[in-house]
N, CA, C and O of each residue as an XYZ file, in Angstrom:
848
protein
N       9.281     16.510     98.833
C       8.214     17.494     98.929
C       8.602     18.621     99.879
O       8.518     19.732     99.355
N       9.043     18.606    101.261
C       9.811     19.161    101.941
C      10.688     20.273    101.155
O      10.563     21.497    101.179
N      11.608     19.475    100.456
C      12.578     20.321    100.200
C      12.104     21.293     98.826
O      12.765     22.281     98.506
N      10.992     20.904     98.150
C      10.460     21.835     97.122
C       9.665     23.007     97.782
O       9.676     24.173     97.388
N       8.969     22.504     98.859
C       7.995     23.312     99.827
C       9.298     24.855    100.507
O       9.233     26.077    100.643
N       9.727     24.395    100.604
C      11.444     25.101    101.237
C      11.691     26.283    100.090
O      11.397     27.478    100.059
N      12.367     25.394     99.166
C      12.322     26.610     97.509
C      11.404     27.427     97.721
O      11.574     28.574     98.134
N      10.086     26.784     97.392
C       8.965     27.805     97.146
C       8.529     28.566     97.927
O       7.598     29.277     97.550
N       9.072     28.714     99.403
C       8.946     29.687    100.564
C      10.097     30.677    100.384
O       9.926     31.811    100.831
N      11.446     30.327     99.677
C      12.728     31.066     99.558
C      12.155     31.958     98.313
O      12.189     33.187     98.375
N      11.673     31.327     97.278
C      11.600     32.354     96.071
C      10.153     33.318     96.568
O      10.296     34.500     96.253
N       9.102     33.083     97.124
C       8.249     33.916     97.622
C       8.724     34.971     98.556
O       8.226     36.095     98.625
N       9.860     34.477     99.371
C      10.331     35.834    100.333
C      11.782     36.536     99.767
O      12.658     37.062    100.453
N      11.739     36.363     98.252
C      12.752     37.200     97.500
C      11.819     37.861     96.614
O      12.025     39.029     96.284
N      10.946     37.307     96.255
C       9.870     38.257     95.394
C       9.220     39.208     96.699
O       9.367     40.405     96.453
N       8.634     38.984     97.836
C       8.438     39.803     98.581
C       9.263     40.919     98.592
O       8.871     42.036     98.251
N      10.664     40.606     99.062
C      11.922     41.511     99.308
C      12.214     42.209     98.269
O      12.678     43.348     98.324
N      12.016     41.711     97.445
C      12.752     42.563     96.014
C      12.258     43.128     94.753
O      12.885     43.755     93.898
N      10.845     42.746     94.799
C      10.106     43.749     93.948
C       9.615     44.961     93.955
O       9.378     45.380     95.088
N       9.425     45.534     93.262
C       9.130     47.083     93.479
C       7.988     47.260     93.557
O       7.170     46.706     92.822
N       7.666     48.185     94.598
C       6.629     48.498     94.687
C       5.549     49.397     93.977
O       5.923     50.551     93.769
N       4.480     49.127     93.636
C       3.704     50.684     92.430
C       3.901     51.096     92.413
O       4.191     51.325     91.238
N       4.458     52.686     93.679
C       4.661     53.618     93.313
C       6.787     53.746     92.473
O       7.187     54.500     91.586
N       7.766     52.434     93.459
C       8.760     52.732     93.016
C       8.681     52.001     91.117
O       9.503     52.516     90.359
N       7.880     51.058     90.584
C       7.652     51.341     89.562
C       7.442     52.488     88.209
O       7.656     52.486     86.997
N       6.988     53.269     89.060
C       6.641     54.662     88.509
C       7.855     55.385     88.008
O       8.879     55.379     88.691
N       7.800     56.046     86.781
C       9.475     56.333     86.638
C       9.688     58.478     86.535
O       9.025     59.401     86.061
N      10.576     58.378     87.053
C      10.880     59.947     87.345
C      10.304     60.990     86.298
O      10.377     60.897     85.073
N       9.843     61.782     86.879
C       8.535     62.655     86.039
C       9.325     64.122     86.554
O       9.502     64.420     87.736
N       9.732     64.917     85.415
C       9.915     66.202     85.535
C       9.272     67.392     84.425
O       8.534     67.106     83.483
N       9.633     68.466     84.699
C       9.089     69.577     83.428
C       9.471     69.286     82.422
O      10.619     69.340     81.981
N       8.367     68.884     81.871
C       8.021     68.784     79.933
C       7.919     67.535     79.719
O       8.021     67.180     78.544
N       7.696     66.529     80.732
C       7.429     65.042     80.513
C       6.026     64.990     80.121
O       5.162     65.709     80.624
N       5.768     63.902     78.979
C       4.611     63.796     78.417
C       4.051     62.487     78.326
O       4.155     61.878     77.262
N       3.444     61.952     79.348
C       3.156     60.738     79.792
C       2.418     59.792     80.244
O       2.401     60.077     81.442
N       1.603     58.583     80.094
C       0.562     57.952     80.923
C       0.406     58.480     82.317
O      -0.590     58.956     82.861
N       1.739     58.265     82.813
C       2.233     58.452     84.339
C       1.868     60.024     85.027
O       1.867     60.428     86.190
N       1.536     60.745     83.582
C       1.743     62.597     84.097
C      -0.151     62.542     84.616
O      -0.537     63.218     85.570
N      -1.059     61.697     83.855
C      -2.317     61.539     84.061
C      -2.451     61.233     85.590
O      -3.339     61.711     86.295
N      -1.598     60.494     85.970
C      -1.788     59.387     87.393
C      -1.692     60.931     88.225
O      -2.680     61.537     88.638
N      -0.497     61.321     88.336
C       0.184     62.165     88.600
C      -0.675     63.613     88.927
O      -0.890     63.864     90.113
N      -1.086     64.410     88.050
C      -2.352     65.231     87.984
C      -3.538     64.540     88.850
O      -4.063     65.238     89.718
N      -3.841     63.650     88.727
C      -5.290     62.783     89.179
C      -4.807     62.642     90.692
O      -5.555     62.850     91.647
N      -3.494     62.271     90.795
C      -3.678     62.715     92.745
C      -3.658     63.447     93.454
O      -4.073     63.446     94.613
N      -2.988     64.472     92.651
C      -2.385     65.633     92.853
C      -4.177     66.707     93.032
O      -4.548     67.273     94.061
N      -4.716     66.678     92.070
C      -6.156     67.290     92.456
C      -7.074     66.764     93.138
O      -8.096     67.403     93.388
N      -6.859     65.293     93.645
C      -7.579     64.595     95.068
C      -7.246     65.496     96.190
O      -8.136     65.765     96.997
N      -6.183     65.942     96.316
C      -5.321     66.558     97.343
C      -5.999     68.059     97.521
O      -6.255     68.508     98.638
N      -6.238     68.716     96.410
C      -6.228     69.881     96.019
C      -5.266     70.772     95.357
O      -5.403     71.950     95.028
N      -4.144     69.882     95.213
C      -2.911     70.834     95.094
C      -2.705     71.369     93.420
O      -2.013     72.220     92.861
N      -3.554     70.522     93.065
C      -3.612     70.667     90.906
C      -5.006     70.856     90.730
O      -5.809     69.993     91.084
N      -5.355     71.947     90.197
C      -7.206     72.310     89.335
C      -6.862     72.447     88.279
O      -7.800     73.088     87.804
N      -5.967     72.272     87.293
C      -6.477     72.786     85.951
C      -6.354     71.483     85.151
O      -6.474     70.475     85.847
N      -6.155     71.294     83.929
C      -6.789     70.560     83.473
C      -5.659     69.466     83.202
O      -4.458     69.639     82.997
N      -6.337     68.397     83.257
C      -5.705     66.419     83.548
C      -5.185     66.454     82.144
O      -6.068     66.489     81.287
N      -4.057     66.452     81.757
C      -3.661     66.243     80.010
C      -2.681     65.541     79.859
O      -2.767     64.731     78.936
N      -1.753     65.550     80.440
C      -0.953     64.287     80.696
C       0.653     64.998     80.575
O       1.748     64.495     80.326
N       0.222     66.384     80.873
C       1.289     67.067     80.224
C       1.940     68.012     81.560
O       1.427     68.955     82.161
N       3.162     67.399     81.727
C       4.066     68.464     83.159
C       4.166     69.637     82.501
O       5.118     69.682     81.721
N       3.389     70.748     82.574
C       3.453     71.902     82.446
C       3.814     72.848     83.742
O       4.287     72.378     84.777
N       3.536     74.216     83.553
C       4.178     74.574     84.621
C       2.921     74.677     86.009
O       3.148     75.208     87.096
N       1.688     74.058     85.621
C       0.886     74.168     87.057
C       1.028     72.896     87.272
O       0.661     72.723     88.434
N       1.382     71.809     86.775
C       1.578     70.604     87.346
C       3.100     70.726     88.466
O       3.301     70.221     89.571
N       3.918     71.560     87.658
C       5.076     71.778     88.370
C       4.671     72.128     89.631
O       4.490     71.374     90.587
N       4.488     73.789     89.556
C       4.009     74.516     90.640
C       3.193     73.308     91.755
O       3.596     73.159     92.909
N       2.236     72.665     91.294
C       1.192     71.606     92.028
C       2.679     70.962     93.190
O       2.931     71.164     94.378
N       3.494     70.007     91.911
C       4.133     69.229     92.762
C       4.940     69.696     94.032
O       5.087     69.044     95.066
N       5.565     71.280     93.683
C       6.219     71.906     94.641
C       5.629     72.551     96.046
O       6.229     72.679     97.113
N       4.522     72.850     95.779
C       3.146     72.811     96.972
C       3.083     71.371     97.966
O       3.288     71.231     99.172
N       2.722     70.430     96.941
C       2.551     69.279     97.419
C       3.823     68.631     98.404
O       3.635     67.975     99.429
N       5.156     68.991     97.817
C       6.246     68.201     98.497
C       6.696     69.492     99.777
O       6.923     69.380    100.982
N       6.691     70.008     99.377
C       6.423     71.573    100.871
C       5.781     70.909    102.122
O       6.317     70.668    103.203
N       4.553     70.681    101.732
C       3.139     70.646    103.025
C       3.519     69.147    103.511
O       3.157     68.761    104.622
N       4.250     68.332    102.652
C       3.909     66.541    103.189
C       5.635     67.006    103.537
O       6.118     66.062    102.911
N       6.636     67.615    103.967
C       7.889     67.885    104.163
C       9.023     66.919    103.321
O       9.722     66.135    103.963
N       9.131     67.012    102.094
C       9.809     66.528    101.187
C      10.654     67.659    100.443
O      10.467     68.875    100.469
N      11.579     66.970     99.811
C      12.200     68.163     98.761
C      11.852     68.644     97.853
O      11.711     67.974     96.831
N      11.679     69.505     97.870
C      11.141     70.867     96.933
C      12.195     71.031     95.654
O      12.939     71.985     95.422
N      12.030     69.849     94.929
C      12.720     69.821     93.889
C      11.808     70.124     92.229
O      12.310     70.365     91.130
N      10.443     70.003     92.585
C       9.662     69.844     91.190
C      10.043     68.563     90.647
O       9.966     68.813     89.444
N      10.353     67.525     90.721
C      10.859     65.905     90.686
C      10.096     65.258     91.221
O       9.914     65.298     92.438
N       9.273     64.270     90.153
C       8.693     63.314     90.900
C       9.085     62.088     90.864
O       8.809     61.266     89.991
N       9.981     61.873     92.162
C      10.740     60.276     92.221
C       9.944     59.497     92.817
O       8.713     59.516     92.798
N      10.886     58.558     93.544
C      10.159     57.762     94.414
C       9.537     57.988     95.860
O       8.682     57.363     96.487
N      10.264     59.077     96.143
C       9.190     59.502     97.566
C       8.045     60.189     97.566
O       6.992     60.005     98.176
N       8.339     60.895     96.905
C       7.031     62.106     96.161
C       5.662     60.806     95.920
O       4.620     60.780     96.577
N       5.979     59.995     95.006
C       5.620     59.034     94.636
C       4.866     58.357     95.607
O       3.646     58.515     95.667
N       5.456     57.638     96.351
C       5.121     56.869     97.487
C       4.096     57.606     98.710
O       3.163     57.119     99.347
N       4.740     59.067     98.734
C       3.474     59.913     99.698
C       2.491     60.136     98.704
O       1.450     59.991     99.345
N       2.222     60.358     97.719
C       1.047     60.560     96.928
C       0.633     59.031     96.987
O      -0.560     58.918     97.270
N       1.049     58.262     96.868
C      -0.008     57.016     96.904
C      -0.161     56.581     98.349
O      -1.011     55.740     98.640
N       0.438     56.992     99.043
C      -0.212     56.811    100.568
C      -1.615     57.760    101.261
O      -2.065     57.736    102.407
N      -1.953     58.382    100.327
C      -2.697     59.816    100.462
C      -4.072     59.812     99.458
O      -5.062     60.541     99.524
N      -3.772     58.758     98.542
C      -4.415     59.423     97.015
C      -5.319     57.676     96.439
O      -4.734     56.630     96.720
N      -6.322     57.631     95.880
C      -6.483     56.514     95.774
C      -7.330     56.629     94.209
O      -8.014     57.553     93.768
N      -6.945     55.193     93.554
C      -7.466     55.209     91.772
C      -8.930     55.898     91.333
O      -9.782     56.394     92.070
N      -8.926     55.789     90.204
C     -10.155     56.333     89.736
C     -11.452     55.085     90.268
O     -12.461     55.419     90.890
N     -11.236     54.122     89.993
C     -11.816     52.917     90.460
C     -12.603     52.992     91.798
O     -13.810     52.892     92.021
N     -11.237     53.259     92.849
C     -11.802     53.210     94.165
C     -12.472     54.560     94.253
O     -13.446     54.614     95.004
N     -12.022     55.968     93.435
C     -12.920     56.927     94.181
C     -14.415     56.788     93.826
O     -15.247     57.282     94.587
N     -14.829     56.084     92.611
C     -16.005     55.566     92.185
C     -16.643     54.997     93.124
O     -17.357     55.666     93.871
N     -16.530     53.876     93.241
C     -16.749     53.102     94.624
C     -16.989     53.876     95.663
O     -17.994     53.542     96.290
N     -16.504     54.656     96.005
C     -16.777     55.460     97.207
C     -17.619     56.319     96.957
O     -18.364     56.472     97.925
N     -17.904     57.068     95.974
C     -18.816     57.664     95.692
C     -20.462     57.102     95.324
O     -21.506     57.747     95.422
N     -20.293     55.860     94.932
C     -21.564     54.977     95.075
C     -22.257     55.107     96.490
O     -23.286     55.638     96.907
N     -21.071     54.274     97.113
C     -21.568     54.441     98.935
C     -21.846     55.678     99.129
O     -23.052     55.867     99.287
N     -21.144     56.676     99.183
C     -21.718     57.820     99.397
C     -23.285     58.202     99.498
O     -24.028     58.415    100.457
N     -23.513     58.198     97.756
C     -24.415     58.891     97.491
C     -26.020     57.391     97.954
O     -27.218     57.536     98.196
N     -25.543     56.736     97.905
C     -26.370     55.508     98.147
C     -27.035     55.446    100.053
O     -28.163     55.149    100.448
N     -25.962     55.801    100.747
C     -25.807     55.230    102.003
C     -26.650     56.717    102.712
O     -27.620     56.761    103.468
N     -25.677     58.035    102.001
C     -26.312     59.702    102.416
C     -27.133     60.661    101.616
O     -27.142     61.864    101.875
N     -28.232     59.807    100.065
C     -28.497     60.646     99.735
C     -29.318     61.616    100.237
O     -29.815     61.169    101.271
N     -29.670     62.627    100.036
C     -30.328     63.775    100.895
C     -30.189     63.983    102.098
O     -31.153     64.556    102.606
N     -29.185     63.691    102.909
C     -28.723     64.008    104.073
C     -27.518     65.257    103.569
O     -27.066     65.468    102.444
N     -27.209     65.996    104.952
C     -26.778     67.466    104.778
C     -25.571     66.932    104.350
O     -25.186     65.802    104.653
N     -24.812     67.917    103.478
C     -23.446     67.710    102.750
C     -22.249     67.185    103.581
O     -21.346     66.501    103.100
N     -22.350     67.673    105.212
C     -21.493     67.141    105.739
C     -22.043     65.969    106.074
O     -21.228     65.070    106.280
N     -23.080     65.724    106.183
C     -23.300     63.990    106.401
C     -22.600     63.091    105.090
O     -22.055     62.014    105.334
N     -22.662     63.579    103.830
C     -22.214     62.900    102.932
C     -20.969     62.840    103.117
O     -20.545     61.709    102.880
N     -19.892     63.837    103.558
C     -18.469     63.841    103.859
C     -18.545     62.858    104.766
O     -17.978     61.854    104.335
N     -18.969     62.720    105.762
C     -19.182     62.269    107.020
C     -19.085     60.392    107.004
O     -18.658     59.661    107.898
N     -19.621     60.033    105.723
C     -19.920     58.750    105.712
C     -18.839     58.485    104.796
O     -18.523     57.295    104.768
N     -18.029     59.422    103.865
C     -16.632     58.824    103.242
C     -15.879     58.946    103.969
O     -14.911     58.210    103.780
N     -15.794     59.862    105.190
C     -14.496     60.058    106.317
C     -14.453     58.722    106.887
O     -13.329     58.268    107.103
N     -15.841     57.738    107.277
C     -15.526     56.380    108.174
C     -15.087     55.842    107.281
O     -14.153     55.155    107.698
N     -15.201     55.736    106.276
C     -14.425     54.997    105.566
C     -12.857     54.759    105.135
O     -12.234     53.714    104.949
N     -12.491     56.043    105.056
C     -11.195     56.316    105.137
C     -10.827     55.667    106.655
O     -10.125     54.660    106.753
N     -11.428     56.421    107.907
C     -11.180     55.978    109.326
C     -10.924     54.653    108.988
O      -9.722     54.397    108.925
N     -11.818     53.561    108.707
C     -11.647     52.380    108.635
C     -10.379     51.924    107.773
O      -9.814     50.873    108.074
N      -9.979     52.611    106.831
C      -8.557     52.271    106.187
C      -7.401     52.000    107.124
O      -6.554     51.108    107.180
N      -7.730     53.374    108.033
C      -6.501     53.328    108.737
C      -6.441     52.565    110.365
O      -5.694     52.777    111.319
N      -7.239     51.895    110.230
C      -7.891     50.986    111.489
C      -7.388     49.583    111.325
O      -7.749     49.085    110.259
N      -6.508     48.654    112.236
C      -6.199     47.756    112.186
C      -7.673     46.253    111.953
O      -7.675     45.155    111.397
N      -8.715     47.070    112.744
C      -9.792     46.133    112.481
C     -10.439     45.732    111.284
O     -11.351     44.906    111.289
N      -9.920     46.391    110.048
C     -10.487     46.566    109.005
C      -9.821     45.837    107.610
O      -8.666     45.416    107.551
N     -10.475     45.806    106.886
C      -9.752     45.550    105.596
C      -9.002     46.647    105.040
O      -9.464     47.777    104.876
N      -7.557     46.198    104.689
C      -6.407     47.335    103.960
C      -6.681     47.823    102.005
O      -5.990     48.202    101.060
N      -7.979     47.528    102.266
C      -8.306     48.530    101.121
C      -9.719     48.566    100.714
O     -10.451     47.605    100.952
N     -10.224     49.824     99.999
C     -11.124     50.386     99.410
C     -12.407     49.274     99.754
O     -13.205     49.333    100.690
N     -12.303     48.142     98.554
C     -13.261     47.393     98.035
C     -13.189     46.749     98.772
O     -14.299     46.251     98.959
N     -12.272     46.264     99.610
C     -12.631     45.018    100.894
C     -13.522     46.074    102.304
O     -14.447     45.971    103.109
N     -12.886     46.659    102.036
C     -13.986     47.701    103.373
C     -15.105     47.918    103.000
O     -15.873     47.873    103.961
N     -15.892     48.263    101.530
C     -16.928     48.238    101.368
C     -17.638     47.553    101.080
O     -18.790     47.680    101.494
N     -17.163     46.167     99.960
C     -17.518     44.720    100.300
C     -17.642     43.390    101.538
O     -18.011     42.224    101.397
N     -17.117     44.212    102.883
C     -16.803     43.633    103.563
C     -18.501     43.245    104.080
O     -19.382     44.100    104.177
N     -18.691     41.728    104.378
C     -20.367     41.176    104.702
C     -20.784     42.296    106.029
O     -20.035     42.624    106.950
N     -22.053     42.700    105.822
C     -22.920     43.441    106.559
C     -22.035     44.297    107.102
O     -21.847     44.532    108.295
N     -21.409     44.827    105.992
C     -20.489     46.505    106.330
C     -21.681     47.884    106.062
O     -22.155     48.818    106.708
N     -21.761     47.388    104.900
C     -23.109     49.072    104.461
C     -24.780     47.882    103.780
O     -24.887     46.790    103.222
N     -25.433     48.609    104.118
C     -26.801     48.066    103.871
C     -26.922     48.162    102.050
O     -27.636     47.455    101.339
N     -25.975     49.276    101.609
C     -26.034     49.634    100.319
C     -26.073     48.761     99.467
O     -26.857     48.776     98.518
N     -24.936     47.571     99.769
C     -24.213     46.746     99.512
C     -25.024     45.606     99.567
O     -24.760     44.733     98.740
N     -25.919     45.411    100.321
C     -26.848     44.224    100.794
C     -27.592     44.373     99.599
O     -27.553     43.562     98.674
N     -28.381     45.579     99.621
C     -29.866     45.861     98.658
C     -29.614     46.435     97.232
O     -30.434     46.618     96.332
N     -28.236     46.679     97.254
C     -28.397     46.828     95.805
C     -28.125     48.341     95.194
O     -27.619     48.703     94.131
N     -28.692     49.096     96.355
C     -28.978     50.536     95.852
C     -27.095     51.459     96.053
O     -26.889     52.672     96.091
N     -26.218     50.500     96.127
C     -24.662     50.868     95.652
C     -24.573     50.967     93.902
O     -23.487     51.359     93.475
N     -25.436     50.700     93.072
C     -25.239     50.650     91.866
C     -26.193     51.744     91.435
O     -26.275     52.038     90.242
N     -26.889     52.334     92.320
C     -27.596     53.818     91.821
C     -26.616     54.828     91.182
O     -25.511     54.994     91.699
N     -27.073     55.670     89.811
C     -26.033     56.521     89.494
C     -26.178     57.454     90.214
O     -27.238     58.061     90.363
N     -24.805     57.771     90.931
C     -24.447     59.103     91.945
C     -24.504     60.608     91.228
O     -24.569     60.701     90.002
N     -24.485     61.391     91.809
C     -24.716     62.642     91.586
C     -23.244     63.336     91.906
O     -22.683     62.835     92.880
N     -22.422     64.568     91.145
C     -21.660     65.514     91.480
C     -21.336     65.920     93.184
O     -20.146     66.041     93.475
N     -21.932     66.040     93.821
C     -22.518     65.865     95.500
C     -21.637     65.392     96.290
O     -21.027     65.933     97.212
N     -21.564     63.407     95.512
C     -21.589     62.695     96.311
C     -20.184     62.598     96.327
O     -19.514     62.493     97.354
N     -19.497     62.654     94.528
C     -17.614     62.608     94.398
C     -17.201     64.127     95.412
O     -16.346     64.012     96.289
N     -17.875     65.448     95.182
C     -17.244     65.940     95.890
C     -17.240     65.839     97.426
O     -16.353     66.333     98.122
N     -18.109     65.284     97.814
C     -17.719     65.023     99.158
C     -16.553     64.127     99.544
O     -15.730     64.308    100.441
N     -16.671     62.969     98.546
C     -15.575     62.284     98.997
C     -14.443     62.744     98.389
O     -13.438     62.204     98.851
N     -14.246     63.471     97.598
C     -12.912     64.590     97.914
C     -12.556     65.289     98.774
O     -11.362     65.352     99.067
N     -13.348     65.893     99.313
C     -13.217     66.543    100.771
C     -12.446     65.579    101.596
O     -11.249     65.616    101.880
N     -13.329     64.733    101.918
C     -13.037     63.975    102.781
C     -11.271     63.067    102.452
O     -10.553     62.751    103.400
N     -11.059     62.922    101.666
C      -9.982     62.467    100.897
C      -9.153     63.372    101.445
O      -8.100     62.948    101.922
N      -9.519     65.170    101.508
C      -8.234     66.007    101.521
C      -8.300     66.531    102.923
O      -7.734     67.569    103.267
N      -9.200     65.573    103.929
C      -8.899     65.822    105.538
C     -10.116     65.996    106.067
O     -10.251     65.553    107.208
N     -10.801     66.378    105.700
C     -12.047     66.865    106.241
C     -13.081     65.616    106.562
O     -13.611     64.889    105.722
N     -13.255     65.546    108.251
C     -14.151     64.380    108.679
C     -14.493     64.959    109.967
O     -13.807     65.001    110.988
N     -15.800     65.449    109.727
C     -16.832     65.887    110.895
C     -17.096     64.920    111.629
O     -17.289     65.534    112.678
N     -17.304     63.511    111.960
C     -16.973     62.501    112.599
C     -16.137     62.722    113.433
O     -16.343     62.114    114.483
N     -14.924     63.585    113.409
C     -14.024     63.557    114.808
C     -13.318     61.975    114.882
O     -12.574     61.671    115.814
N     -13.637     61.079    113.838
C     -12.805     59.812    113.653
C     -13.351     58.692    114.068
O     -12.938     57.761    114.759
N     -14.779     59.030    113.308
C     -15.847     57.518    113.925
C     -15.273     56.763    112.569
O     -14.650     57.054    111.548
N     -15.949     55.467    113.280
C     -15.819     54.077    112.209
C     -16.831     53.521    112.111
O     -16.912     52.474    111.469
N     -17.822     54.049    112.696
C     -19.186     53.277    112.688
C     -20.525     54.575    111.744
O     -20.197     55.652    111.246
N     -21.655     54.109    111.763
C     -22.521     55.283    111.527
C     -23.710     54.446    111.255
O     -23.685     53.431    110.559
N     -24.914     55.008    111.937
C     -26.207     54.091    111.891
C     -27.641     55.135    111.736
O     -27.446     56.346    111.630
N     -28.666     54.744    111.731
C     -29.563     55.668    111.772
C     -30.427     55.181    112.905
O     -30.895     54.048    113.021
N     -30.570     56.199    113.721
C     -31.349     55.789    115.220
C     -32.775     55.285    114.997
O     -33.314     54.669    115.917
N     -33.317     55.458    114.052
C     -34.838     55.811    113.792
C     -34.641     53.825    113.087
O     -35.461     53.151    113.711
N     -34.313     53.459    112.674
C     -33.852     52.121    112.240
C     -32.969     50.968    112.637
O     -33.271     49.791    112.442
N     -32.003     51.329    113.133
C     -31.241     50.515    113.849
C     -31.699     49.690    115.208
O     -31.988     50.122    116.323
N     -31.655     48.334    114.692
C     -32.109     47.368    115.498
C     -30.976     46.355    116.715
O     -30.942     45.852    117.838
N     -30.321     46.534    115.666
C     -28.844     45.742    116.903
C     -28.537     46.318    117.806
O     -28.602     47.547    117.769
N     -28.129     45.711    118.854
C     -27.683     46.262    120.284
C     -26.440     46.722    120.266
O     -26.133     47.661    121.000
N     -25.493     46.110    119.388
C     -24.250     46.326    119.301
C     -23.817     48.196    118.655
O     -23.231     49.202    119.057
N     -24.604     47.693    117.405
C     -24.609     49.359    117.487
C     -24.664     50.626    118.335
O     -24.016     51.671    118.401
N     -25.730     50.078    118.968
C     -26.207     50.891    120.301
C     -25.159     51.275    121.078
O     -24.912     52.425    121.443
N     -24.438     50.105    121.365
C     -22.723     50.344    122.373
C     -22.180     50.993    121.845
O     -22.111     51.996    122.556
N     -21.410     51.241    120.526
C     -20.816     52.341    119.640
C     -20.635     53.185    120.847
O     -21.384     52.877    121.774
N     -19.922     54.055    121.038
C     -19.411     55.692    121.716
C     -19.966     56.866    120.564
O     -19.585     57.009    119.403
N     -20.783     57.479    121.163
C     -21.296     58.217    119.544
C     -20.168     59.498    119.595
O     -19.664     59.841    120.664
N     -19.869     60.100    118.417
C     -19.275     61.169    118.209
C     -19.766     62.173    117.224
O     -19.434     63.347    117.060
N     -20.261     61.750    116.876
C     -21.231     63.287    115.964
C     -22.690     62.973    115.636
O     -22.795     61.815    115.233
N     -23.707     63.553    115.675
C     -25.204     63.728    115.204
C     -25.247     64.431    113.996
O     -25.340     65.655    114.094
N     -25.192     63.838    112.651
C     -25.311     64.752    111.580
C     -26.909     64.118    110.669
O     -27.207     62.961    110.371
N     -27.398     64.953    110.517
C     -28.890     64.150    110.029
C     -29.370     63.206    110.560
O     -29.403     63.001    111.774
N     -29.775     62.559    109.747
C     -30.218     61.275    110.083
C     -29.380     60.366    110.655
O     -30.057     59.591    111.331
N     -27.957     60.041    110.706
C     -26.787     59.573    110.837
C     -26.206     59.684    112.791
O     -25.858     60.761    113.275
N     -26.223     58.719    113.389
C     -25.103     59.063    114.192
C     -23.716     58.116    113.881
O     -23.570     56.923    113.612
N     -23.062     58.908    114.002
C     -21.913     58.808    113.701
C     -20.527     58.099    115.449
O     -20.120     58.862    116.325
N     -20.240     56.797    115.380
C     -19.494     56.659    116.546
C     -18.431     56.004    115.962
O     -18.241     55.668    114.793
N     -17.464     55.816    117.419
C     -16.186     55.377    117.557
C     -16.614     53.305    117.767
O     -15.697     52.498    117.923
């Protein structure tokens, strides 16, 4: 048993080591490629801001132009080539159709009718929380995470969102977090825990304070 237990720790830390990762999966995308991959590609690329026209699946020349913007500003080579680094910073930056859904539920669930930057405001902690060791390393575990958002408790995460709520969390996606880099956010007029209370506050936006 030992010595099978042994194997099966050796072949798990060669599949660790040696598989490719999503984005190096992804296979080299240049002008006039016509592809599943050109969709992905466009779709992060206008999370960012760097692509507006239209998602077709087709490297034309504003997808080009897009990518050469894009590898400029993140300091990459300005080749119009989308390999594996290009690749890899767009998915470090950029997240599925799936998760921006999800986020846009919370959004519009957690800030509806609060001021537009409050709605940015409440996808920025979220992101914050991505990049926070205290947190879950992705999307749906941060927002599923037990007594993370009240949204989530009662239900009202499955309300259909409004235009509002995705563009905020695009914003927020492409930098923009009036938070100043909270991870928390409560409403004073409701909030009963003490713990909250300790929070360090960093922004007052509506109804919302917003802390570290």
């Amino acid at each position: 048993m030992k010595k099978q237990a042994k194997v099966l720790f050796l072949l798990t830390l060669l599949l660790i080591t040696f598989l490719p990762s999503l984005a190096e999966a992804n296979p080299l995308l240049g002008y006039g490629d016509q592809q599943g991959f050109v969709y992905d590609l466009q779709h992060r690329l206008n999370q960012l801001g760097f692509f507006t026209g239209r998602q077709d699946g087709r490297f034309g020349k504003e997808t080009y132009q897009a990518v050469l913007r894009f590898q400029k500003d993140y300091g990459l080579k300005a080749d119009g080539l989308v390999g594996d680094k290009t690749w890899r910073a767009l998915y470090s930056r950029t997240f599925t159709e799936e998760e921006i859904r999800l986020l846009t539920r919370v959004v519009h669930a957690e800030a509806n009718g609060e001021p537009y930057a409050g709605q940015v405001a409440v996808a920025a902690v979220i992101l914050n929380r991505l990049e926070s060791p205290d947190f879950p390393k992705s999307i749906k575990g941060i927002i599923y995470e037990p007594y993370a958002f009240e949204s989530v408790a009662n239900g009202t995460i499955w309300q259909t969102p409004d235009a509002t709520a995705r563009r905020a969390v695009y914003d927020a996606i492409r930098g923009y977090d009036p938070t100043h880099g909270a991870l928390f956010f409560f409403n004073p007029a409701t909030a009963k825990s003490k713990w909250i209370w300790s929070r360090k506050p960093l922004a007052t936006i509506g109804h919302h304070i917003f802390a570290a």
